[in-house]
C-alpha positions as CSV (number, residue, x, y, z in Angstrom):
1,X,37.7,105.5,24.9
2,X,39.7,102.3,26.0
3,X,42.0,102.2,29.4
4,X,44.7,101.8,26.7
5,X,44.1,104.8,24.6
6,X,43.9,107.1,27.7
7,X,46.7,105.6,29.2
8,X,49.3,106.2,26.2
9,X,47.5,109.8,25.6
10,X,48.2,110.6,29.5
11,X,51.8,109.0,28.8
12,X,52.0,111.6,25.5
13,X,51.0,114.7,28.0
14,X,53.7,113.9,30.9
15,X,56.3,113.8,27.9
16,X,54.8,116.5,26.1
17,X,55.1,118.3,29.8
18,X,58.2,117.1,30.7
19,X,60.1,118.1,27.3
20,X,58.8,121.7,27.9
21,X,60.5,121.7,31.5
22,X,63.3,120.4,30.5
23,X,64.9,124.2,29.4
24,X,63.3,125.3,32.9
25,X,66.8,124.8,35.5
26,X,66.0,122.1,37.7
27,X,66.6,124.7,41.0
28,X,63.7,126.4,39.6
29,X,61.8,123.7,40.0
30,X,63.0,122.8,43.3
31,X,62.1,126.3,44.4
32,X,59.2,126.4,43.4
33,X,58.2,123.4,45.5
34,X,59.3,124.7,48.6
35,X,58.2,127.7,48.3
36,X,54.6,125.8,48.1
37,X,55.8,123.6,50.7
38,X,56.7,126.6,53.2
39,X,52.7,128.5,52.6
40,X,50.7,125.2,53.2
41,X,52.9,124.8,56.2
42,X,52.8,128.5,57.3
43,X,49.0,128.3,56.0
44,X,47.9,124.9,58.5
45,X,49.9,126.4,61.2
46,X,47.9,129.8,61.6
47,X,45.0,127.8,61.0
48,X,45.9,125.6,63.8
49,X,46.6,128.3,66.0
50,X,43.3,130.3,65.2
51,X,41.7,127.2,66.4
52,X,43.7,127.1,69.6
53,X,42.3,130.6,70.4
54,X,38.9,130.4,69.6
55,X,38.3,126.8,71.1
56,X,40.6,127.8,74.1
């Protein structure tokens, strides 16, 4: 396949995508983010601190 033909069928997908979440509210979406946000934070800091005790 050319760049060009998986270009404009990548294009067609993020419209394809973006169509279907267009009837999903936009706070959803916003939620949704933090919410993964919050546990990779929350997730990194036990980590962090499981490495402070064991290495301390």
């Amino acid at each position: 396949m050319a760049p060009g033909s998986v270009h404009r069928a990548h294009l067609r997908e993020v419209k394809r995508l973006s169509s279907s979440t267009a009837c999903v509210p936009h706070r959803t979406v916003l939620n949704l983010y933090r919410a993964l946000i919050w546990s990779c934070l929350c997730e990194m800091l036990l980590f962090y601190e499981l490495n402070v005790i064991l290495c301390a």
